[in-house]
VMD Tcl script that builds the backbone (N, CA, C; Angstrom):
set m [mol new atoms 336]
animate dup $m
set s [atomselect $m all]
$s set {name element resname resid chain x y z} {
  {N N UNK 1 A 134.954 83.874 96.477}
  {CA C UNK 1 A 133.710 84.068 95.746}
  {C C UNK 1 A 133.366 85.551 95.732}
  {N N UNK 2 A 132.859 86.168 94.402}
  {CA C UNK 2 A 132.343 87.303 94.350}
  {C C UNK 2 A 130.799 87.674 94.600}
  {N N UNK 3 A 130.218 88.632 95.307}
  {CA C UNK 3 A 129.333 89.198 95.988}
  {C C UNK 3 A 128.617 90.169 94.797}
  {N N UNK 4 A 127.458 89.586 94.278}
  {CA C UNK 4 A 126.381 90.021 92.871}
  {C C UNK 4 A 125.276 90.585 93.676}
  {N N UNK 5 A 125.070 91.897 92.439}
  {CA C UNK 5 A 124.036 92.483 93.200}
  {C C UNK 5 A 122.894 91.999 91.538}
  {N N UNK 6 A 121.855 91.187 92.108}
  {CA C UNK 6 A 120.546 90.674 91.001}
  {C C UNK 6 A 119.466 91.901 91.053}
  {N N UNK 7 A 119.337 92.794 89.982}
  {CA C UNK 7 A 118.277 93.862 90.774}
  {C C UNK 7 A 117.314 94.087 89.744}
  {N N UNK 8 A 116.088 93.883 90.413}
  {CA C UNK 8 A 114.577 93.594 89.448}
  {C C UNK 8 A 114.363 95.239 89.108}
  {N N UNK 9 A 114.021 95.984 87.407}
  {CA C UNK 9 A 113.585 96.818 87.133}
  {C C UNK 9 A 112.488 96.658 86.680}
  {N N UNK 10 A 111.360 97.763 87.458}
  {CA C UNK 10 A 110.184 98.010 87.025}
  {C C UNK 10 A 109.769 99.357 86.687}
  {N N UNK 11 A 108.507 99.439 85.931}
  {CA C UNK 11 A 108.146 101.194 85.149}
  {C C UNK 11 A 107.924 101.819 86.363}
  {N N UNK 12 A 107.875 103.261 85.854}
  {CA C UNK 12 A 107.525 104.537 86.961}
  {C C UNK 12 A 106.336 103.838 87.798}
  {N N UNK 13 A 104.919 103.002 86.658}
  {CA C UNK 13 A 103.666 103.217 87.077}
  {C C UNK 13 A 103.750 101.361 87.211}
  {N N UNK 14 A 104.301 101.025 87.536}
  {CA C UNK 14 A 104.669 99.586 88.180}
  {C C UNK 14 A 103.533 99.782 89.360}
  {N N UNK 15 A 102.849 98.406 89.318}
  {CA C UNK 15 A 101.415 98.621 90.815}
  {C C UNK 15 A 101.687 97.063 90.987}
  {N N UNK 16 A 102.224 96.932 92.497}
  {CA C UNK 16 A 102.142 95.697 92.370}
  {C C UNK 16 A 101.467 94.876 93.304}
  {N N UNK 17 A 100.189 95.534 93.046}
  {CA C UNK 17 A 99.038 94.847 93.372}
  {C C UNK 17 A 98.500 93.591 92.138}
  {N N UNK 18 A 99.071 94.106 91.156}
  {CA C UNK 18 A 98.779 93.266 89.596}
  {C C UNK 18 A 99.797 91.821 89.873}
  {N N UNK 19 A 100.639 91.691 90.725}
  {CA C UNK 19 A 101.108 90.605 91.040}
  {C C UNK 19 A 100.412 89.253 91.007}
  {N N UNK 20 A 100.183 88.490 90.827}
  {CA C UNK 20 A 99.210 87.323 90.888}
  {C C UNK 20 A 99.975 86.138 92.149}
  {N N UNK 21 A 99.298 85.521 92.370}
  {CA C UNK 21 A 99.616 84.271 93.130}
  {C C UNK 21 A 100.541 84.033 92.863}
  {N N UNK 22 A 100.675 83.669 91.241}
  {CA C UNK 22 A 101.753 82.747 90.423}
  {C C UNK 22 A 103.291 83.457 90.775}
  {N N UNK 23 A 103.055 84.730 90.525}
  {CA C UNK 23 A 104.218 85.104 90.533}
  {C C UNK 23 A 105.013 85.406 91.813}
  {N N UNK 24 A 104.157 85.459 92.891}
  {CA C UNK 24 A 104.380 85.636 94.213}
  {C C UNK 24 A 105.310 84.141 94.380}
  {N N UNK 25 A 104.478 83.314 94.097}
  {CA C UNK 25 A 104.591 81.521 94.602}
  {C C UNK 25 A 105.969 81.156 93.897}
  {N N UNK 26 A 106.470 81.958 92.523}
  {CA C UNK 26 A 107.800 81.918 91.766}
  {C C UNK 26 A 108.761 82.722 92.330}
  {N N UNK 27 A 108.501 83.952 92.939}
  {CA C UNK 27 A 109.267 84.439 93.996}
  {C C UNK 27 A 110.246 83.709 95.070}
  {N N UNK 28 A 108.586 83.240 95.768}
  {CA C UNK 28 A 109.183 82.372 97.135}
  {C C UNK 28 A 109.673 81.472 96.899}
  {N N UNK 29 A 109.326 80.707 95.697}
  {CA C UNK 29 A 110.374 79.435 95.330}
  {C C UNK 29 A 111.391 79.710 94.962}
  {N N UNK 30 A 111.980 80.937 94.076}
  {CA C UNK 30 A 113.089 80.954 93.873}
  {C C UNK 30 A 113.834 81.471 95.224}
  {N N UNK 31 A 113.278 82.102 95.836}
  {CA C UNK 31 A 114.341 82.546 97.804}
  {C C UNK 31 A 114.635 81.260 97.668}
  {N N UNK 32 A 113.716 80.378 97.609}
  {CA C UNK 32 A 114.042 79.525 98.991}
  {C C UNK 32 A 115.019 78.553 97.966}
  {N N UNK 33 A 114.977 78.468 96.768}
  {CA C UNK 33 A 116.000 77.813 96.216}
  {C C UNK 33 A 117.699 78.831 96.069}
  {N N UNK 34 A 117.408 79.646 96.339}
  {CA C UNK 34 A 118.706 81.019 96.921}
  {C C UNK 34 A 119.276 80.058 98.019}
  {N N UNK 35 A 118.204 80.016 98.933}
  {CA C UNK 35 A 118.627 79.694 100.635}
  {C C UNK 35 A 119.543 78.540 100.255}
  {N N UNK 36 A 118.604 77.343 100.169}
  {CA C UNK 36 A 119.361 76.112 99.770}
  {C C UNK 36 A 120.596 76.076 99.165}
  {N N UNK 37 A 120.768 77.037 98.050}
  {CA C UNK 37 A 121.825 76.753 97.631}
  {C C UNK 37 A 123.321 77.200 98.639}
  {N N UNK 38 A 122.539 78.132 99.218}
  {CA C UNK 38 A 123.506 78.978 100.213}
  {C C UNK 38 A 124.293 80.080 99.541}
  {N N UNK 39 A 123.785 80.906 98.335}
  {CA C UNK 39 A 124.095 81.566 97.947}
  {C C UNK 39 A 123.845 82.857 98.199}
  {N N UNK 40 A 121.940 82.828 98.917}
  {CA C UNK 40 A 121.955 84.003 99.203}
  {C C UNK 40 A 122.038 85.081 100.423}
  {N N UNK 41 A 122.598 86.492 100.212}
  {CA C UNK 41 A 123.488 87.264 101.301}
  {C C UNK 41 A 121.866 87.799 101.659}
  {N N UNK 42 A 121.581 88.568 100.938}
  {CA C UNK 42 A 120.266 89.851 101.683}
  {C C UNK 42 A 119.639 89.330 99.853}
  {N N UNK 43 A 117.649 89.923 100.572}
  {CA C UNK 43 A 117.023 89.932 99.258}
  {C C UNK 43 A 115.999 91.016 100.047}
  {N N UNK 44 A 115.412 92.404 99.254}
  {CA C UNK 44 A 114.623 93.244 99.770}
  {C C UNK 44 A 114.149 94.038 98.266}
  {N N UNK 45 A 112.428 93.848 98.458}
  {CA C UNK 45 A 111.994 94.842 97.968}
  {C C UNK 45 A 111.807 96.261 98.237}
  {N N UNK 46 A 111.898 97.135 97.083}
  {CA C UNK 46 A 111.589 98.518 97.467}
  {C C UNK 46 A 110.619 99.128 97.355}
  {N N UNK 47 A 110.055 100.073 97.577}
  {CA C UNK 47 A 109.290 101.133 97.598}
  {C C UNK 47 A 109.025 101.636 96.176}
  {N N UNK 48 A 107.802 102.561 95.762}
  {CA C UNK 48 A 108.215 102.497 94.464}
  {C C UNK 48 A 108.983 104.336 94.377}
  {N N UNK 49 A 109.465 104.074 93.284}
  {CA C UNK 49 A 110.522 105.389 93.420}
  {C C UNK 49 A 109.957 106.502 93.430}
  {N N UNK 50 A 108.550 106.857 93.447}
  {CA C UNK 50 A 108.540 108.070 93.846}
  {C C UNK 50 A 108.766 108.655 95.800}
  {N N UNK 51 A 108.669 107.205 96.207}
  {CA C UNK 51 A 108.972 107.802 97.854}
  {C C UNK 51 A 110.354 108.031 98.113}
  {N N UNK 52 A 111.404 108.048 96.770}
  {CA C UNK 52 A 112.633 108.185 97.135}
  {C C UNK 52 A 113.176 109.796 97.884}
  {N N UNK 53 A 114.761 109.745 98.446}
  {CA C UNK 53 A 114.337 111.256 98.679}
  {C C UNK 53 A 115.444 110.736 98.439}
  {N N UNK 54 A 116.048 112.152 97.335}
  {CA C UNK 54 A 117.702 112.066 97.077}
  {C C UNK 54 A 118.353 113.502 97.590}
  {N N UNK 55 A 119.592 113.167 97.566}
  {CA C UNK 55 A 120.853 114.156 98.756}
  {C C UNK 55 A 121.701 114.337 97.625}
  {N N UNK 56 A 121.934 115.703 97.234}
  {CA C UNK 56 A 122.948 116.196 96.570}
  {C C UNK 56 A 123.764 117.246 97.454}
  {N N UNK 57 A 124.943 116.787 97.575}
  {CA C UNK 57 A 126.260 118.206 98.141}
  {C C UNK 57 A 125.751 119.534 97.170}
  {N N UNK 58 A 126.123 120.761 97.834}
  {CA C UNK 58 A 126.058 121.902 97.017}
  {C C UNK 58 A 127.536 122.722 96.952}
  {N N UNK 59 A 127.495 123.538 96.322}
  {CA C UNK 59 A 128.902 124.127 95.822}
  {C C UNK 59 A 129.208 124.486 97.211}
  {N N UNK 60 A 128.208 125.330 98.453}
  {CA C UNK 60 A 128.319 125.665 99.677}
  {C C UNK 60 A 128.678 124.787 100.659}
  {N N UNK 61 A 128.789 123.749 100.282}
  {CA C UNK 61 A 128.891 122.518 101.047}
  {C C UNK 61 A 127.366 121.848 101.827}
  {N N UNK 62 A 126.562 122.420 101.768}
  {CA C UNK 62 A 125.263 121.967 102.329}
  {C C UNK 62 A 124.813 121.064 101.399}
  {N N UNK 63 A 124.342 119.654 101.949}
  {CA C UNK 63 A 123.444 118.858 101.137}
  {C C UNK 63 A 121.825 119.117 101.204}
  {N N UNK 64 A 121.700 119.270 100.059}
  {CA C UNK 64 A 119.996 119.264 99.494}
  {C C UNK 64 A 118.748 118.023 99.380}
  {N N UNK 65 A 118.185 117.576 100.270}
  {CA C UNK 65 A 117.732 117.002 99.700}
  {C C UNK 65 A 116.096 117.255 98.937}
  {N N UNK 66 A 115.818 116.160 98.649}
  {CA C UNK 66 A 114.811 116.926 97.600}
  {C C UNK 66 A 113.731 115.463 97.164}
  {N N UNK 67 A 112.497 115.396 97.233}
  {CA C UNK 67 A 111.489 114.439 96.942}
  {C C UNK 67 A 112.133 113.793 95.729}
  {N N UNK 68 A 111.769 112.278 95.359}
  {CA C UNK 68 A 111.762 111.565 94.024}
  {C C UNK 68 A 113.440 111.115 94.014}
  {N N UNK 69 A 113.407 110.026 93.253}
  {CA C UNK 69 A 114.672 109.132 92.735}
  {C C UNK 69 A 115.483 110.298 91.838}
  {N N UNK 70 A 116.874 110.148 92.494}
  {CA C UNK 70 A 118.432 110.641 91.459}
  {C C UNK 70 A 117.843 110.903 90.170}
  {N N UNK 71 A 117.919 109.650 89.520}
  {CA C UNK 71 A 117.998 109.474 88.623}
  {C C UNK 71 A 116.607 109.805 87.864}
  {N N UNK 72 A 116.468 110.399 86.437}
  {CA C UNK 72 A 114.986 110.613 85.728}
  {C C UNK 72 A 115.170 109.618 84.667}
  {N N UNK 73 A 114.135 108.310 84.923}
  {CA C UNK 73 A 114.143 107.472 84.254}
  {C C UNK 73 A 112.539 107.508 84.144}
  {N N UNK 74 A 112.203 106.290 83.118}
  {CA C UNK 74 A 110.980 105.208 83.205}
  {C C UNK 74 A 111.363 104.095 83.917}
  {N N UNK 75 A 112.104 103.541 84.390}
  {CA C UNK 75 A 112.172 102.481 84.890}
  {C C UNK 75 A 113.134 102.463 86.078}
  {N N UNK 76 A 112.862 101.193 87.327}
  {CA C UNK 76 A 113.557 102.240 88.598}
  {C C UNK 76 A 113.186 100.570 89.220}
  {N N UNK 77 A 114.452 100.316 90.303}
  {CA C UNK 77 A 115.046 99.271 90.865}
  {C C UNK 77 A 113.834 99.007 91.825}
  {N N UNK 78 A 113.240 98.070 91.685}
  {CA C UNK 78 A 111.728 97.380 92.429}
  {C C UNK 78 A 112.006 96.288 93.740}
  {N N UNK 79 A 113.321 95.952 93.486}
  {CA C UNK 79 A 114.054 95.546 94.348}
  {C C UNK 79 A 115.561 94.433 93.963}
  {N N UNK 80 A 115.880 93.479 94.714}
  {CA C UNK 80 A 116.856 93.064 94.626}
  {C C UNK 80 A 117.520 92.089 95.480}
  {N N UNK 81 A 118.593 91.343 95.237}
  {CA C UNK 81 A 119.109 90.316 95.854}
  {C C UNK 81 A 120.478 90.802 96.083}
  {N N UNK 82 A 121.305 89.760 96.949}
  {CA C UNK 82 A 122.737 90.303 96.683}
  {C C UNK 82 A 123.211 88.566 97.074}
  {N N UNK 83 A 123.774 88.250 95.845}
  {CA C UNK 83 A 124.294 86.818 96.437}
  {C C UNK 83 A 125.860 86.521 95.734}
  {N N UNK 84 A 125.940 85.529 96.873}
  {CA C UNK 84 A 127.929 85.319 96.743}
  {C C UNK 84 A 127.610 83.955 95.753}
  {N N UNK 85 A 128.236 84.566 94.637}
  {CA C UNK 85 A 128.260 83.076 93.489}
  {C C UNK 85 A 129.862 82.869 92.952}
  {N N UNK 86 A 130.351 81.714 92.388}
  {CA C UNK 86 A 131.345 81.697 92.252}
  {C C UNK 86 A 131.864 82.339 91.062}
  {N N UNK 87 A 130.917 82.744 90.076}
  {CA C UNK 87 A 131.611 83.696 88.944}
  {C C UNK 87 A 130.621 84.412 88.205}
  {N N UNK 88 A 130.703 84.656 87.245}
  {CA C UNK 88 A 129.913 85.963 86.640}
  {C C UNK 88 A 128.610 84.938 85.859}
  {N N UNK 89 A 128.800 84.039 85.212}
  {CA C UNK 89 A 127.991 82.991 84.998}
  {C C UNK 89 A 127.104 82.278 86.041}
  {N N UNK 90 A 127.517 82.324 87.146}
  {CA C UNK 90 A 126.560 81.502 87.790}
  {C C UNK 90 A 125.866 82.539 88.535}
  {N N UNK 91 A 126.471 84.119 89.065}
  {CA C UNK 91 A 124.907 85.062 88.635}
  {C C UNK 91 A 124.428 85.302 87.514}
  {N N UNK 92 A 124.857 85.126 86.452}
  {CA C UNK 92 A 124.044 85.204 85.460}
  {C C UNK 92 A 123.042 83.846 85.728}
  {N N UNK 93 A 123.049 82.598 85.411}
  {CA C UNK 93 A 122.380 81.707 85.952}
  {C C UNK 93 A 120.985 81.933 86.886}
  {N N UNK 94 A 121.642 82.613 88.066}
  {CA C UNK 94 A 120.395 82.844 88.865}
  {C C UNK 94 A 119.413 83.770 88.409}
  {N N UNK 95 A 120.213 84.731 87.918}
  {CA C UNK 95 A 119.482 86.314 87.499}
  {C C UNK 95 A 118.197 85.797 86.284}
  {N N UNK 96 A 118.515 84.803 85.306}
  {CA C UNK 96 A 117.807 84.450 84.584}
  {C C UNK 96 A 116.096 83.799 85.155}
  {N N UNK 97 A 116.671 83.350 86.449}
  {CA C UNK 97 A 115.900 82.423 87.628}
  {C C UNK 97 A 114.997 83.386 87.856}
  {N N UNK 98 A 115.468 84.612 88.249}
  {CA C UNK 98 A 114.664 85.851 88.406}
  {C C UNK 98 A 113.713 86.556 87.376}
  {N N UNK 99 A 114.707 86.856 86.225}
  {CA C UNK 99 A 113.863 86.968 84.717}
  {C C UNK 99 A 112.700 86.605 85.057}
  {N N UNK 100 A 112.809 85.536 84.841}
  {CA C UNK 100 A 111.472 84.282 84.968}
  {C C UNK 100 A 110.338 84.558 86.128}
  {N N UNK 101 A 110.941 84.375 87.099}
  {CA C UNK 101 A 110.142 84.405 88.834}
  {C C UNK 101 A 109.388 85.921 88.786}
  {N N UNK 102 A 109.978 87.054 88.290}
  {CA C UNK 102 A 109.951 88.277 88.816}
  {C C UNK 102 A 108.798 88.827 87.310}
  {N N UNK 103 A 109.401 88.058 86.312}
  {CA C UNK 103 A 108.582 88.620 84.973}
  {C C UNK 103 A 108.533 90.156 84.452}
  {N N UNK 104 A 110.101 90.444 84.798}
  {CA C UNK 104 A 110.755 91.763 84.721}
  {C C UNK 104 A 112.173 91.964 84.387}
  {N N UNK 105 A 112.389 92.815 83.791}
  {CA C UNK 105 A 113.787 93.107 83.601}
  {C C UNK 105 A 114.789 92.660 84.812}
  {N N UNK 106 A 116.085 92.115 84.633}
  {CA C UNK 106 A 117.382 91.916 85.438}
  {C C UNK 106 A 118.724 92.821 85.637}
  {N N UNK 107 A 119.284 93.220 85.978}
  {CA C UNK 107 A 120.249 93.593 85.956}
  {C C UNK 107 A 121.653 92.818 86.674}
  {N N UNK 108 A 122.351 92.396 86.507}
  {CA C UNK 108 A 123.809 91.285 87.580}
  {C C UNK 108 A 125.073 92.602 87.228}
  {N N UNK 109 A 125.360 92.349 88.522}
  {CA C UNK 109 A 126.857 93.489 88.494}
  {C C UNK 109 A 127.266 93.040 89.756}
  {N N UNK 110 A 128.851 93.030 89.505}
  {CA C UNK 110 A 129.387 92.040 90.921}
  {C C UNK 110 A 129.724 93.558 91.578}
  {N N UNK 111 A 129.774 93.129 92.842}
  {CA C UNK 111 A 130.506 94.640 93.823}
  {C C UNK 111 A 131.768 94.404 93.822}
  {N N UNK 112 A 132.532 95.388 93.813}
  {CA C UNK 112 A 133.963 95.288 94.135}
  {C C UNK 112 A 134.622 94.725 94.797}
}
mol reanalyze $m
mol bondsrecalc $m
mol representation Tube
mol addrep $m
């Protein structure tokens, strides 16, 4: 079985205090239907990306790091799952589960 990383994208100005019950209560139901199935490895929300601190090597060899996420986007990984499914369809399957639960963009990409 291959090892999927499910990862919820939200905006820069994502507050998720605006969360409601509902969507909390679609959350926990979908874990716990993860658990059951025994599919899922790790599930963790993040921080929102401005507390990121990113590390770049320099030509000197010293790494830099420096306040804020790599990457300059609008939109930035809110968190994520990582579950062992038997093919690219049946994370797709779940990820949709998420769609739904999370009421946010998905992303599925298996790890190597």
């Amino acid at each position: 079985m291959t090892q999927y990383l499910v990862a919820v994208h939200h905006p820069d100005n994502y507050d998720p205090s605006f969360e409601g019950e509902d969507m909390q209560r679609d959350i926990r139901a979908l874990n716990e239907e993860m658990k059951a199935a025994g599919i899922r490895i790790f599930v963790g929300g993040l921080n929102a990306a401005a507390s990121a601190m990113s590390l770049r090597k320099q030509p000197d060899g010293e790494v830099e790091v420096t306040k804020g996420p790599y990457l300059k986007t609008s939109e930035h990984m809110g968190g994520f799952w990582v579950l062992e499914a038997v093919d690219l369809d049946e994370a797709l399957a779940w990820g949709r589960k998420a769609a739904i639960a999370c009421r946010a963009p998905i992303e599925v990409r298996p790890f190597h």
